[in-house]
Residue frames as a rotation matrix with the C-alpha (Angstrom) as fourth column:
UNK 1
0.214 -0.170 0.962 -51.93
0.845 -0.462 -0.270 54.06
0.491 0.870 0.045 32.91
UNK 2
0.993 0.093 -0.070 -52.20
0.116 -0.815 0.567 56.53
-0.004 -0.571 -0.821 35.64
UNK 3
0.608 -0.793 0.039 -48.23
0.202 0.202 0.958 55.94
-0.768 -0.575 0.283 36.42
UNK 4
-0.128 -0.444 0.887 -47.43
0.985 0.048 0.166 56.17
-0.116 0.895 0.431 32.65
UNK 5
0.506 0.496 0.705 -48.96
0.659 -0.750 0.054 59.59
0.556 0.437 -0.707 32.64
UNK 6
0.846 -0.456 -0.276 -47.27
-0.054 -0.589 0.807 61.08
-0.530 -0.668 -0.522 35.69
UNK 7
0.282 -0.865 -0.415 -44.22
0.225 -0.361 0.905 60.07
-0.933 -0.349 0.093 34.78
UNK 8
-0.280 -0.741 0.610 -44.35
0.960 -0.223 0.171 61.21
0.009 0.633 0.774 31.35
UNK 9
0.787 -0.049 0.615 -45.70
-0.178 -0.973 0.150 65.16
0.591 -0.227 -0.774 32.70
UNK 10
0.893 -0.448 0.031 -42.54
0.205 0.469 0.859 63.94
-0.400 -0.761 0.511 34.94
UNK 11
-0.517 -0.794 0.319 -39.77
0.395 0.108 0.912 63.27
-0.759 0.598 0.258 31.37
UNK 12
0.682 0.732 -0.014 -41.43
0.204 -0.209 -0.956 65.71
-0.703 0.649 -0.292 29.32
UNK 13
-0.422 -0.896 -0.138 -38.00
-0.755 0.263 0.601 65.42
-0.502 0.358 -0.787 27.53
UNK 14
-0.957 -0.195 0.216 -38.87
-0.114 0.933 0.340 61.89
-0.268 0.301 -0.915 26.36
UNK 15
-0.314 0.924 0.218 -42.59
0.737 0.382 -0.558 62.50
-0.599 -0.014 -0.801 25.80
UNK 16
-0.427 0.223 -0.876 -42.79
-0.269 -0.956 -0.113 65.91
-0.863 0.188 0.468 23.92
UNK 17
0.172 0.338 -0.925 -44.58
-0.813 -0.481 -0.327 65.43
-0.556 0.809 0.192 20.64
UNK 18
-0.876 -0.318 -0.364 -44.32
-0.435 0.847 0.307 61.40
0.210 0.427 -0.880 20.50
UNK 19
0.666 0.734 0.134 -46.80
-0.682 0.526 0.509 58.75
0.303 -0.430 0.850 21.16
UNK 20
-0.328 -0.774 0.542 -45.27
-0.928 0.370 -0.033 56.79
-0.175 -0.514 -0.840 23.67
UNK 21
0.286 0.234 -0.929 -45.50
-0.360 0.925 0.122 52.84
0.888 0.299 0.349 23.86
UNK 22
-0.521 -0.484 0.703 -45.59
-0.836 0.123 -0.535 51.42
0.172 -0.866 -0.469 27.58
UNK 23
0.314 0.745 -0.589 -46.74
-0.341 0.667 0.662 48.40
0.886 -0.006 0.463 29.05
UNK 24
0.401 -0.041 0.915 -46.81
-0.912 0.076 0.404 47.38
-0.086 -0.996 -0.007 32.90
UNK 25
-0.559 -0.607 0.565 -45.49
-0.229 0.768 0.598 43.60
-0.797 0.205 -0.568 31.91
UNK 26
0.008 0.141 -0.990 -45.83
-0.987 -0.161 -0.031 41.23
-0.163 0.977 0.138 28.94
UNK 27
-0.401 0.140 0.905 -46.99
0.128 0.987 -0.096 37.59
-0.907 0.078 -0.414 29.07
UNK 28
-0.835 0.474 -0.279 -48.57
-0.215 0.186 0.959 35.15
0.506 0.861 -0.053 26.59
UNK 29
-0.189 0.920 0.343 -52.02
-0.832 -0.335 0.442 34.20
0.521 -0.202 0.829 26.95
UNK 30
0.432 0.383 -0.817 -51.18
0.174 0.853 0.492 30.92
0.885 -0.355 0.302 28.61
UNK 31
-0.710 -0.688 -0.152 -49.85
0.533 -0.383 -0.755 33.00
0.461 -0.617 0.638 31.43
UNK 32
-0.461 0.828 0.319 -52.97
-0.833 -0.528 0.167 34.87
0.307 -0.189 0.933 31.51
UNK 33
0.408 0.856 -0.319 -55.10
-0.532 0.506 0.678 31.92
0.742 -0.107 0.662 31.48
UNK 34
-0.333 -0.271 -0.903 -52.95
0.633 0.646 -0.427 29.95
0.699 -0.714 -0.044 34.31
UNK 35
-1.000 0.007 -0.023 -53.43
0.012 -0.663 -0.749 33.12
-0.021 -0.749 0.663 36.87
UNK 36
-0.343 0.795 0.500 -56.42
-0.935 -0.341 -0.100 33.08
0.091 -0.502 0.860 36.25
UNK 37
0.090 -0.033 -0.995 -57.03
-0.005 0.999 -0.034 29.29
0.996 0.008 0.089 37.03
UNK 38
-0.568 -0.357 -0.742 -54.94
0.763 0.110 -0.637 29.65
0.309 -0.928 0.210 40.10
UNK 39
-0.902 0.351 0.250 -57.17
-0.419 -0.850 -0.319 32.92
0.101 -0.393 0.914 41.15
UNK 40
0.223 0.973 -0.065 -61.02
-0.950 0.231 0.210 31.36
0.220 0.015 0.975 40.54
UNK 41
-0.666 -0.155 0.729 -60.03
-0.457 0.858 -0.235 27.41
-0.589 -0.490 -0.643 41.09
UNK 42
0.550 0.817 0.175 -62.48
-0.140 0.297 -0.945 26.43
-0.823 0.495 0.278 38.51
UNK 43
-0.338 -0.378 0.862 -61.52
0.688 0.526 0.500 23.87
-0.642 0.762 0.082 35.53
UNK 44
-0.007 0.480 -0.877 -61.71
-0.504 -0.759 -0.411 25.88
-0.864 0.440 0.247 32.53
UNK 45
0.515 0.193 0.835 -63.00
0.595 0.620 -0.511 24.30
-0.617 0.760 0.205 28.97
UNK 46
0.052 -0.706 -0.707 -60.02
-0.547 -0.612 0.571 25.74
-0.835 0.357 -0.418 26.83
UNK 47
0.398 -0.428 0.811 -59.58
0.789 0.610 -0.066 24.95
-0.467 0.667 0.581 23.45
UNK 48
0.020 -0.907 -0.420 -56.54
0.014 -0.420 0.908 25.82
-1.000 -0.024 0.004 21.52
UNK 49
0.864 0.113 -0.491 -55.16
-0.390 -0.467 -0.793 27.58
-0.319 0.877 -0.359 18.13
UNK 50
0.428 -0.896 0.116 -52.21
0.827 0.441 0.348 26.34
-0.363 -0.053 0.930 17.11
UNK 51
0.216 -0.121 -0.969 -50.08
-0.113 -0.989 0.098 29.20
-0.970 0.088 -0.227 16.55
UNK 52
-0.736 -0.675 0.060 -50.10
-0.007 0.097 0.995 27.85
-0.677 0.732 -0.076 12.69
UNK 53
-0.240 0.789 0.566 -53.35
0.959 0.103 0.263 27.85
0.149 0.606 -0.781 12.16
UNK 54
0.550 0.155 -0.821 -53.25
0.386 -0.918 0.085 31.52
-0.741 -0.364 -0.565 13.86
UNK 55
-0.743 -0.662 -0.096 -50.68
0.146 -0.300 0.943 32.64
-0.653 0.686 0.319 10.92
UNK 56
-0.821 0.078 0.565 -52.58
0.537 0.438 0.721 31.14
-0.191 0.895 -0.402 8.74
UNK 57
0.185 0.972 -0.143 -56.12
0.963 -0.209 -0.172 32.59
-0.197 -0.106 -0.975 9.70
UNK 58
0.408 -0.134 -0.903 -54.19
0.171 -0.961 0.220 36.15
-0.897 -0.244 -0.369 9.81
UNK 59
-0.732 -0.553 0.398 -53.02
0.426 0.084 0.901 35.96
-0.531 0.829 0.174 6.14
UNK 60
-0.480 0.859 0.180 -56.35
0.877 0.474 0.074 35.22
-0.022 0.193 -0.981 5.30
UNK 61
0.190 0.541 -0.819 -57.68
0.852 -0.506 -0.137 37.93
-0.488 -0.672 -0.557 6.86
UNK 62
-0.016 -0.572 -0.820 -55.39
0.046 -0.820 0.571 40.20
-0.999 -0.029 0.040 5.62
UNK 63
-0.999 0.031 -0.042 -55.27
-0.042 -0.010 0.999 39.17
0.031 0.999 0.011 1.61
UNK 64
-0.292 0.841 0.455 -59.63
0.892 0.068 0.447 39.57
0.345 0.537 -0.770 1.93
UNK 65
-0.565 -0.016 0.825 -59.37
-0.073 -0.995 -0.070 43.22
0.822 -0.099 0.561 3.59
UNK 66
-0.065 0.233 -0.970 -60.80
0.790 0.606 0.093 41.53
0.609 -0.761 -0.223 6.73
UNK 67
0.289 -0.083 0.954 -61.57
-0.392 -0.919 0.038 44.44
0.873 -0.385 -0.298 9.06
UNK 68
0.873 -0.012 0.488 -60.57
-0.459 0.318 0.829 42.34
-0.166 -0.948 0.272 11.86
UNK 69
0.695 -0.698 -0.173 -57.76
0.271 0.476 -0.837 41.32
0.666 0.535 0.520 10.42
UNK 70
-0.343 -0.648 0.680 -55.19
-0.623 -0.385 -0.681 43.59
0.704 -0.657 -0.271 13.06
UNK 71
0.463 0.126 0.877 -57.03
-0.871 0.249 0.424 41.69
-0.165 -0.960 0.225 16.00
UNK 72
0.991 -0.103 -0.085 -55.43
0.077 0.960 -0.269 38.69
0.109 0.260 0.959 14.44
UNK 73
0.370 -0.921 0.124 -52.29
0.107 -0.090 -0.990 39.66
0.923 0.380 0.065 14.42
UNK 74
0.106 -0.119 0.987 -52.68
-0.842 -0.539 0.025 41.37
0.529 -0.834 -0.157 17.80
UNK 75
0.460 0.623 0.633 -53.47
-0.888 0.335 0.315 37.99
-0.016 -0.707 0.707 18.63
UNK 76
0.782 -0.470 -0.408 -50.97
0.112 0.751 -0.651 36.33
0.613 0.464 0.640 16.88
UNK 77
-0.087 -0.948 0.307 -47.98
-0.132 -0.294 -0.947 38.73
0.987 -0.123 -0.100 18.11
UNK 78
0.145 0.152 0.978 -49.66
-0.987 -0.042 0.153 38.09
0.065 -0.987 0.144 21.81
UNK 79
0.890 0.303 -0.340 -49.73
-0.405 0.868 -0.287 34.56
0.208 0.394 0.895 21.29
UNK 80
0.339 -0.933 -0.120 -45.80
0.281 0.222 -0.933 34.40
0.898 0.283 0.338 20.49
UNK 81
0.318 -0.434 -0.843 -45.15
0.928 -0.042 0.371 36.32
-0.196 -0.900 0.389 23.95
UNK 82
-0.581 -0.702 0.412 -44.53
0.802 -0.581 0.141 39.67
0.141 0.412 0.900 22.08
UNK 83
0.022 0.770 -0.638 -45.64
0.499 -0.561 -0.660 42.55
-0.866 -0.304 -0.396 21.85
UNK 84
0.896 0.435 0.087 -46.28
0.379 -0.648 -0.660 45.48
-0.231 0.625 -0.746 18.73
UNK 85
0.737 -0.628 0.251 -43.08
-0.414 -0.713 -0.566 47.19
0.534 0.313 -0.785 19.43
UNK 86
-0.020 -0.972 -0.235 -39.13
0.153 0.229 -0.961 46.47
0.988 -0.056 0.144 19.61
UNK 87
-0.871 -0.468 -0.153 -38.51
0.384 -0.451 -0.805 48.99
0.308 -0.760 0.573 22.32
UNK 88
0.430 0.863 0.266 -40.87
0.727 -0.505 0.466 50.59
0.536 -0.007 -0.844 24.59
UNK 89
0.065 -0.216 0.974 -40.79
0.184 -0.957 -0.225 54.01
0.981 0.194 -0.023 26.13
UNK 90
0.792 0.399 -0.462 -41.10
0.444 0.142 0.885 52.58
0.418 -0.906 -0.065 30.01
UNK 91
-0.020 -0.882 -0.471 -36.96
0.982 -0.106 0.158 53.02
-0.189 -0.459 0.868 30.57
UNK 92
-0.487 -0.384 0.784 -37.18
0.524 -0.847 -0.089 56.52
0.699 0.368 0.614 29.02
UNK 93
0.576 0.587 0.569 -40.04
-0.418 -0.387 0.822 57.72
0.703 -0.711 0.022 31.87
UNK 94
-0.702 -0.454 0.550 -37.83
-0.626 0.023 -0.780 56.29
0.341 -0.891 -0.300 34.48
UNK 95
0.448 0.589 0.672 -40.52
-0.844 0.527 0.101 53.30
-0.295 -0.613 0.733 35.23
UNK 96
-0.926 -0.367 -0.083 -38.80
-0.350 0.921 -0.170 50.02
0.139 -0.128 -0.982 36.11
UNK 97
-0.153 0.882 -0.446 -40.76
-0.516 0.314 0.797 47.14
0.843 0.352 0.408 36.05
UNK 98
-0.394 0.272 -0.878 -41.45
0.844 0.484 -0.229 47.23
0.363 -0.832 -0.420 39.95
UNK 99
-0.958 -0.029 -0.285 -42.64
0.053 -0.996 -0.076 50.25
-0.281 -0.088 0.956 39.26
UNK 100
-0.528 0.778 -0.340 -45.81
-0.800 -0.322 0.506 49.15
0.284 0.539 0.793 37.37
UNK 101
0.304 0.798 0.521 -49.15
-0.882 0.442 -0.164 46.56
-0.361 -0.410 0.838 38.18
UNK 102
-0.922 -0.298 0.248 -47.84
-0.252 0.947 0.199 42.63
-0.294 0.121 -0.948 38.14
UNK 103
-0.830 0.266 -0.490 -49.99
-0.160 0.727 0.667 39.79
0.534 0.633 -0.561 36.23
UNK 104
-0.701 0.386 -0.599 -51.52
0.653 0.685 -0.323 39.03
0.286 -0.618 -0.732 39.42
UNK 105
-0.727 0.425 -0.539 -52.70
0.142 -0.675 -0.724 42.00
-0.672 -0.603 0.431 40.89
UNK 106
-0.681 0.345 -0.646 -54.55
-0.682 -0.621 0.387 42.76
-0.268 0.704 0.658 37.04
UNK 107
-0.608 0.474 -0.637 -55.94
0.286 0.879 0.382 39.05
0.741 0.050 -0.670 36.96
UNK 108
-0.713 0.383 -0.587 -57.23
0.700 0.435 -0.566 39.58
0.038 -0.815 -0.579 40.01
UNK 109
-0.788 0.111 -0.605 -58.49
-0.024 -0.988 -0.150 43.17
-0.615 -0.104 0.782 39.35
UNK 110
-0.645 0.369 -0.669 -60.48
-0.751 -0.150 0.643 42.04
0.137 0.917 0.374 36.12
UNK 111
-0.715 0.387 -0.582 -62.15
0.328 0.921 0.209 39.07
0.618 -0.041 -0.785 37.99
UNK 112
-0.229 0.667 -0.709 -63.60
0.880 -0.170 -0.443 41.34
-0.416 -0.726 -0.548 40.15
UNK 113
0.045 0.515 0.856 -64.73
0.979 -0.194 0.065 43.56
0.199 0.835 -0.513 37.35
UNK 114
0.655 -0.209 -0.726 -62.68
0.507 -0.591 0.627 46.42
-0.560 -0.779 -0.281 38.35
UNK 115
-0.254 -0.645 -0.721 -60.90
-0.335 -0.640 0.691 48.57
-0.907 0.417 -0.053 35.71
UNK 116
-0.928 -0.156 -0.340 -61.74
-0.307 -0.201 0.930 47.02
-0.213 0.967 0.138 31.92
């Protein structure tokens, strides 16, 4: 986030009086969960949603006022490989995406209980 922050006190053009929307990269969670496979070497016990029964469960949620309902979704729209928003605000700060922390480096960062 640090990098998002320079470079919008950097494009204060493109940042005045918005909330921006960046993100360093965008996988799905079986992208997440291979890196981290290939990082620890240890068989994980994984069991899967189908991404219909993840629809479904987020309806659900959503037609009983489910306060958790948004993590569903969050988890749906992550699921799909997406993200919240169309467009984000990285090209408008001038950050390219060799500009910001790769899959690996954050897998590797969060296994050694370092930043979240």
């Amino acid at each position: 986030m640090g990098k998002f922050l320079v470079a919008a006190l950097r494009h204060p053009e493109a940042a005045a009086g918005k909330t921006l929307k960046v993100s360093s990269f965008v996988v799905t969670p079986n992208e997440v969960l291979a890196e981290t496979k290939k990082q620890t070497d240890d068989k994980w016990d994984v069991k899967y949603t189908s991404l219909a029964d993840l629809r479904r469960l987020e309806v659900q949620a959503w037609e009983k006022g489910d306060p958790f309902a948004v993590i569903v979704t969050l988890r749906r729209i992550w699921a799909e490989g997406g993200t919240l928003y169309d467009k984000l605000d990285n090209e408008a700060l001038g950050v390219g995406k060799g500009d910001t922390e790769r899959l690996d480096v954050a897998v590797k960062r969060h296994l050694a209980g370092d930043g979240y």
